[in-house]
C-alpha positions in Angstrom: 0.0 0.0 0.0 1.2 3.7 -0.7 1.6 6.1 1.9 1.4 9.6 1.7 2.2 12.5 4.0 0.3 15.7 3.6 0.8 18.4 6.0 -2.2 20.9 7.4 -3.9 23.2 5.0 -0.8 22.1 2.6 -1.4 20.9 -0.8 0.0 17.7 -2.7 -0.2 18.7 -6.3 -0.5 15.6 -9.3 -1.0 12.8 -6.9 -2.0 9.4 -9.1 -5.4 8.0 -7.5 -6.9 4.5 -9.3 -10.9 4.9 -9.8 -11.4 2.8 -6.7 -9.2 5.3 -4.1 -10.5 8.4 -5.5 -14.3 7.2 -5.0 -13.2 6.5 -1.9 -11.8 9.6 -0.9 -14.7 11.7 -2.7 -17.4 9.5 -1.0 -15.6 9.9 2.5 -13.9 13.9 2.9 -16.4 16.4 1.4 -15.3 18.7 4.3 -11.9 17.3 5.4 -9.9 17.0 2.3 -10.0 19.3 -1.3 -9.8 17.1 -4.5 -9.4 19.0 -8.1 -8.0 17.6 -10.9 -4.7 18.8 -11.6 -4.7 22.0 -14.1 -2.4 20.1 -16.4 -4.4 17.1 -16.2 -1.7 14.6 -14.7 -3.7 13.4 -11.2 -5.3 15.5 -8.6 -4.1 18.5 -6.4 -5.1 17.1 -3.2 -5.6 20.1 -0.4 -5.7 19.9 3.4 -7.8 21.8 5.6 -7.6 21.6 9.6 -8.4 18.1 9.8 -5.5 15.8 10.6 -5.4 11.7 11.0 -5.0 9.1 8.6 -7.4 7.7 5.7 -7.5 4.8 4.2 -8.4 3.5 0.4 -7.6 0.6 -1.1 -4.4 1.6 -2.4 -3.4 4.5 -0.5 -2.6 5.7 3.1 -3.2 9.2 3.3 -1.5 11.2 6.4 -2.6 14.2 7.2 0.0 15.2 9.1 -0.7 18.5 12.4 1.8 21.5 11.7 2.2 21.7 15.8 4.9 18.3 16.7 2.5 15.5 17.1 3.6 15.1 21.1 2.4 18.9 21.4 -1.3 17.4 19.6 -1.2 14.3 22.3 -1.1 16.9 24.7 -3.7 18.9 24.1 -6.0 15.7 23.9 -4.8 14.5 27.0 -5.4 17.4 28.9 -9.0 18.0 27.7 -9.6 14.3 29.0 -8.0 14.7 32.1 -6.5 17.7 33.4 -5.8 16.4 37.1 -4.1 13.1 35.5 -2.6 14.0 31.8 1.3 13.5 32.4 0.1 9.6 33.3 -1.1 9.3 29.8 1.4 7.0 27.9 0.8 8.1 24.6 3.2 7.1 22.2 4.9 10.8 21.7 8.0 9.8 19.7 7.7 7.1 17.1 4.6 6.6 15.7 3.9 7.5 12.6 0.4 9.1 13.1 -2.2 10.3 15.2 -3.9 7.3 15.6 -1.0 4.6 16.0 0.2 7.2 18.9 -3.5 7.6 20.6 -3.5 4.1 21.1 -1.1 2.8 24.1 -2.9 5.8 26.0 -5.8 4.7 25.2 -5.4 1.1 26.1 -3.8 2.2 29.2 -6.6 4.0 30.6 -8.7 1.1 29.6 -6.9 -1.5 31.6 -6.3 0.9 34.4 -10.3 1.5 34.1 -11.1 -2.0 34.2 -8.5 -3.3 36.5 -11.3 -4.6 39.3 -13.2 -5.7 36.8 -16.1 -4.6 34.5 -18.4 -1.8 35.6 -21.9 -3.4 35.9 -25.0 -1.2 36.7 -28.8 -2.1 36.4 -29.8 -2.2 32.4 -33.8 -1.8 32.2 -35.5 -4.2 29.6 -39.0 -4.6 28.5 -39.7 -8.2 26.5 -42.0 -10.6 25.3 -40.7 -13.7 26.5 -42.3 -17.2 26.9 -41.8 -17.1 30.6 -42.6 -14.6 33.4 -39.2 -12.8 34.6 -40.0 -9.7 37.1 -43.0 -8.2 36.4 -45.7 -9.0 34.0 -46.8 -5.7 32.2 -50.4 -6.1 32.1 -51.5 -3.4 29.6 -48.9 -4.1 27.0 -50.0 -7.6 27.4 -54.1 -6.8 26.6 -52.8 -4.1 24.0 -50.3 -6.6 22.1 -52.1 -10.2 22.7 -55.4 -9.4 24.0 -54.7 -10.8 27.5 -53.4 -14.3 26.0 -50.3 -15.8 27.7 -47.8 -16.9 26.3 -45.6 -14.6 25.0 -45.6 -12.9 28.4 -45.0 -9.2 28.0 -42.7 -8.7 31.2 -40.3 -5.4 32.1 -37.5 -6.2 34.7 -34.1 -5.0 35.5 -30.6 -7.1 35.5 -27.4 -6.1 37.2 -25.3 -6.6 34.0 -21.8 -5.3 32.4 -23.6 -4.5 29.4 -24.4 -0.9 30.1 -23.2 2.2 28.1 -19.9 2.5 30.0 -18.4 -0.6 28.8 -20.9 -0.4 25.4 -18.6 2.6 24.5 -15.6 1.5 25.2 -15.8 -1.7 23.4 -17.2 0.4 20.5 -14.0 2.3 20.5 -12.0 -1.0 20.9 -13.3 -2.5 17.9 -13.3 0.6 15.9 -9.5 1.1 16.4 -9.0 -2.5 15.7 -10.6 -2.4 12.2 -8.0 0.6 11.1 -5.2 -0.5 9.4 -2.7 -0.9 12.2 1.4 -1.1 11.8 2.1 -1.9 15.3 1.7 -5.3 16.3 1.6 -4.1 19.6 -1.5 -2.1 19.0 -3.0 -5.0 17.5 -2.2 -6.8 20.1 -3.1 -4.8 23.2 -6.7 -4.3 21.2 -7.5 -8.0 20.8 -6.9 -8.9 24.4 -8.7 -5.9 25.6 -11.5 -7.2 23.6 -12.1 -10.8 24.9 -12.1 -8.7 28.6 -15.4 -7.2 26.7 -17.1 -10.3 25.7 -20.4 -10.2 27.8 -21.1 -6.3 26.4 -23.2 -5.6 23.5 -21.5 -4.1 20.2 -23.0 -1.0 19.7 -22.9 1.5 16.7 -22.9 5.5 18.0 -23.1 8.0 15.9 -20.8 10.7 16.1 -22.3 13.4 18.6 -24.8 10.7 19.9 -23.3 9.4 22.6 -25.2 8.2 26.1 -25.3 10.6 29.1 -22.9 9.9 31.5 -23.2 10.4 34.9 -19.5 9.7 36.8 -19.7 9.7 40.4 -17.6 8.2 43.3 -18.2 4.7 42.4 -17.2 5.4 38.7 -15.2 8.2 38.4 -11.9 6.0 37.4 -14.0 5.2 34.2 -14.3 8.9 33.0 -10.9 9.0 31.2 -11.5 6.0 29.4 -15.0 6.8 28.4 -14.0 10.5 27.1 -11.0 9.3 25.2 -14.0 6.5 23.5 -15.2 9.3 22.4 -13.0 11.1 20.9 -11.9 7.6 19.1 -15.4 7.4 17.9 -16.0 10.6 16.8 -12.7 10.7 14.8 -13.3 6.9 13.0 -15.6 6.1 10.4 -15.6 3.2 8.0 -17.2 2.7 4.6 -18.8 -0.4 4.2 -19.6 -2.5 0.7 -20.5 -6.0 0.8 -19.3 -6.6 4.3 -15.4 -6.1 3.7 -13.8 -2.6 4.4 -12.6 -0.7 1.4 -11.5 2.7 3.3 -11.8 4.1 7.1 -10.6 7.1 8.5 -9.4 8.4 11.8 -9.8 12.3 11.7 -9.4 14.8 14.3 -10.6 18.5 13.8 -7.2 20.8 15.2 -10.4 23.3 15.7 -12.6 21.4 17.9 -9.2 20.2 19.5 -7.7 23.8 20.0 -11.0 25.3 21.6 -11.5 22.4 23.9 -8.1 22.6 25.4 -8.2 26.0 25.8 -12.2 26.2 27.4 -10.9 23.5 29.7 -7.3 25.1 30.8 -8.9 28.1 31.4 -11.4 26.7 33.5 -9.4 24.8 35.5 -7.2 27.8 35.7 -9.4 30.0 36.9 -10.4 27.1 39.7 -14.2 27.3 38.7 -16.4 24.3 37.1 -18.0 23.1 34.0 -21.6 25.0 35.0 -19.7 28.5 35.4 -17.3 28.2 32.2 -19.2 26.1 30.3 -18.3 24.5 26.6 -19.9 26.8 24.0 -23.0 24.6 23.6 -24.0 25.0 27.1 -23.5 28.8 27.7 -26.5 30.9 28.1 -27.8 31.9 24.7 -26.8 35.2 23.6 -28.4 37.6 21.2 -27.1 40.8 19.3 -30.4 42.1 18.5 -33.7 42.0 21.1 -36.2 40.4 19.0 -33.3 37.1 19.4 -33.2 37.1 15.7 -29.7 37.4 15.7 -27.6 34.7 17.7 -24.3 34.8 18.9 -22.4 32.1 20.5 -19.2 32.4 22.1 -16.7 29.6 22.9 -15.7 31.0 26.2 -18.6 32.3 28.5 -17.5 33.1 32.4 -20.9 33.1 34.6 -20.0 35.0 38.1 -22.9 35.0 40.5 -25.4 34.7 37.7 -23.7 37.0 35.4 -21.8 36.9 32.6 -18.7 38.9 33.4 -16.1 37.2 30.3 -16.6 35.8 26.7 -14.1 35.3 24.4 -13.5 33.1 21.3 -11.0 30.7 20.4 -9.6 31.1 16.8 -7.4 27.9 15.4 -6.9 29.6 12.3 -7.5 32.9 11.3 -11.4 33.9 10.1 -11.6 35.5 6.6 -14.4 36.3 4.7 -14.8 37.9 1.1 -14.6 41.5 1.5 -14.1 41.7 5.4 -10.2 41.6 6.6 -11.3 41.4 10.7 -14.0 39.0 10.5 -12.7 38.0 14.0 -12.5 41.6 15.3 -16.0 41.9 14.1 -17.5 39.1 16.0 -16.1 39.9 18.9 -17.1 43.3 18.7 -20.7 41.9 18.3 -20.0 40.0 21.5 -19.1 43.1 23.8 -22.2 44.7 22.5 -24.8 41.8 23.3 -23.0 41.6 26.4 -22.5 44.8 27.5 -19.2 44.1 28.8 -16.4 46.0 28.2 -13.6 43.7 27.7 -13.6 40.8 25.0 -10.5 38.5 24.1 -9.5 36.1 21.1 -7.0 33.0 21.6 -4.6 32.1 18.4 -2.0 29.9 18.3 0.6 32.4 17.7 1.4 31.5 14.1 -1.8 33.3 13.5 -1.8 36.2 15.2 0.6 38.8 18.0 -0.4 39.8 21.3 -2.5 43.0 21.1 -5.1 45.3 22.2 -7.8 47.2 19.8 -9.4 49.8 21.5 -12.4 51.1 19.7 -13.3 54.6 21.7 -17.0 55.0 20.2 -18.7 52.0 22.0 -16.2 51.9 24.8 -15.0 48.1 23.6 -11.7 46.3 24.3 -10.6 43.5 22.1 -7.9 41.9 23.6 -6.0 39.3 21.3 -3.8 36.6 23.0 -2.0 34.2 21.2 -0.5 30.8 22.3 2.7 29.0 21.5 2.1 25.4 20.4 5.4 24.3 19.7 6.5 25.1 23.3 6.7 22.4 26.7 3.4 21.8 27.7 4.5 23.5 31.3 5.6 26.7 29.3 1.6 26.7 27.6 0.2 26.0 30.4 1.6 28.7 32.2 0.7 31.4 29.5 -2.6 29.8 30.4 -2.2 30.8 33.8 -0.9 34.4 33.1 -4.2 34.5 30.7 -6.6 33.5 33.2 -4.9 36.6 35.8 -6.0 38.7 32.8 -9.2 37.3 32.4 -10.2 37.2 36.1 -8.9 40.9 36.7 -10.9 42.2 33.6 -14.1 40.0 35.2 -13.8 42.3 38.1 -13.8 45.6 36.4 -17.1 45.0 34.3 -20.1 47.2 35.2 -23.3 45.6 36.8 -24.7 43.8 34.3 -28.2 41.9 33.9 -28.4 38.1 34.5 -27.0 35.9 32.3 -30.0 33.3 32.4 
């Protein structure tokens, strides 16, 4: 099989794909990969965007390869999962050849380290028809389905099991990884055994963003990495399926989705407040520029203070440009201070897109701070430019005039 390496939002121009890779790849990356035929007609210009991971056609293995050092990408996952706990994540940081071959030895670490008493097991709730009475016979169902005949029974019970969505995730994720094409025996390895541990739990098919509530508390908490980093594993892999052999997968990570998480989440935890006061943008208050709420607005970084909202800011992995407007960024912050009424607004970059300054507009009395963040640096030297960004942050907070509730 061919492999090739193509760096984010880099282009690899007059690549040969046969009929069967190129379906492949136009059937699975309308958003994650640009294909054009090449001008001079000799292959395709193939053009990377801010996804980053590995697919997979027939012929070809197609790396799309994160311009921050792949350790510096490991880190920012691990820390979103588990800020208390990330330096104990043994990804594999040095030698493997992409994202997914590295994610793996973390990810079967905190697996075994999850199940290392044994399987979680929780009461599953089941309603059947079967031919003899178990728990409780639902009489209704039974005079609405057979008109009161017996049997089938129509019976609802519940059973202390190991199939509930805890382990149904992560054996999900186990199988997933183990379909990819794989290099490391190792990988291979560590995935099989973990999945005869899983033999008594249902294989289940999420969908990406469709994942089961979780609630962790005392009893569970050690399963949380594990279940977050099944997530991530899920949401990144998809396989496409023709007569019951795989023809292509992919393992792709979005550096956007990955840059605002870390930074919502090292923020919050530098700041010392929770997940209901800084919230991830899809549960902030909702926020409107105009008052009929026709217009909505919704930042990536809300800070609620005693029922207000005294910070918002958004995080920008890449620069916004729109035809015609050079500060698309500037603009939507600006939007933000106004629906807020606060006075101080800030956008994060990676600092490859952006310096350290301040735009002070003096007709609305608006602030737009811009911050940036060094991604190529020890993940002790970003987190303490986290640190000096929350000081910022928290001393702006306190400075805001009384504002109405954020609710």
């Amino acid at each position: 099989m061919r492999t090739l390496t193509l760096p984010e939002y880099k282009q690899l121009q007059h690549v040969h794909l046969t009929s069967a890779d190129l379906a492949a790849l136009v059937h699975r990356t309308p958003k994650q990969l640009a294909i054009a035929p090449a001008m001079d007609g000799s292959g395709y210009d193939l053009t990377a965007n801010s996804w980053v991971g590995t697919l997979t056609t027939p012929n070809l293995a197609l790396i799309l390869a994160p311009k921050i050092p792949l350790p510096r990408l490991l880190f920012l996952l691990s820390y979103t999962l588990d800020p208390a706990r990330w330096r104990d994540m043994p990804f594999n940081y040095e030698s493997a050849p992409d994202v997914v071959e590295a994610i793996i030895p973390g990810f079967v670490h905190q697996v075994r380290r999850a199940i290392r008493t044994g399987l979680l097991q929780g009461y599953r709730h089941f309603d059947e028809s079967l031919t003899v009475v178990r728990g409780r016979v639902d009489f209704p169902r039974q005079i609405r389905r057979h008109l009161g005949r017996m049997p089938p029974v129509e019976v609802t019970y519940d059973e202390f099991s190991e199939d509930i969505p805890e382990n149904q995730l992560l054996k999900a994720a186990i199988t997933a990884l183990g379909r990819l094409e794989l290099r490391s025996r190792t990988s291979r390895t560590s995935l099989r055994t973990l999945q005869s541990a899983f033999g008594r739990v249902s294989l289940r098919s999420f969908a990406p963003g469709q994942f089961p509530a979780i609630q962790f508390n005392r009893l569970t908490e050690h399963y949380r990495p594990a279940v977050q980093l099944a997530r991530l594993i899920l949401e990144a892999t998809s396989f496409d399926l023709r007569h019951g052999t795989t023809r292509s997968s992919a393992f792709l990570v979005n550096m956007n989705t990955v840059f605002e998480r870390f930074v919502t989440v090292a923020l919050r935890e530098a700041l010392g407040t929770d997940d209901r006061s800084f919230p991830p943008q899809q549960r902030a208050p909702k926020l409107h520029l105009d008052t009929d709420d026709n217009v909505h607005l919704r930042p990536d970084l809300t800070w609620i203070h005693r029922g207000q909202r005294r910070f918002v800011g958004d995080v920008k992995y890449k620069r916004l440009t729109s035809a015609g407007y050079l500060h698309a960024d500037l603009y939507q912050a600006l939007a933000y201070a106004v629906a807020t009424g606060l006075t101080d607004v800030t956008l994060v970059y990676p600092v490859s897109e952006a310096h350290d300054t301040t735009h002070t507009i003096d007709a609305v009395g608006k602030r737009i701070h811009v911050r940036t963040l060094d991604l190529q640096q020890d993940p002790e030297q970003i987190l303490s430019r986290i640190a000096r960004l929350a000081t910022e942050i928290r001393q702006q907070a306190l400075t805001q005039p009384n504002l109405p509730s954020a609710a």
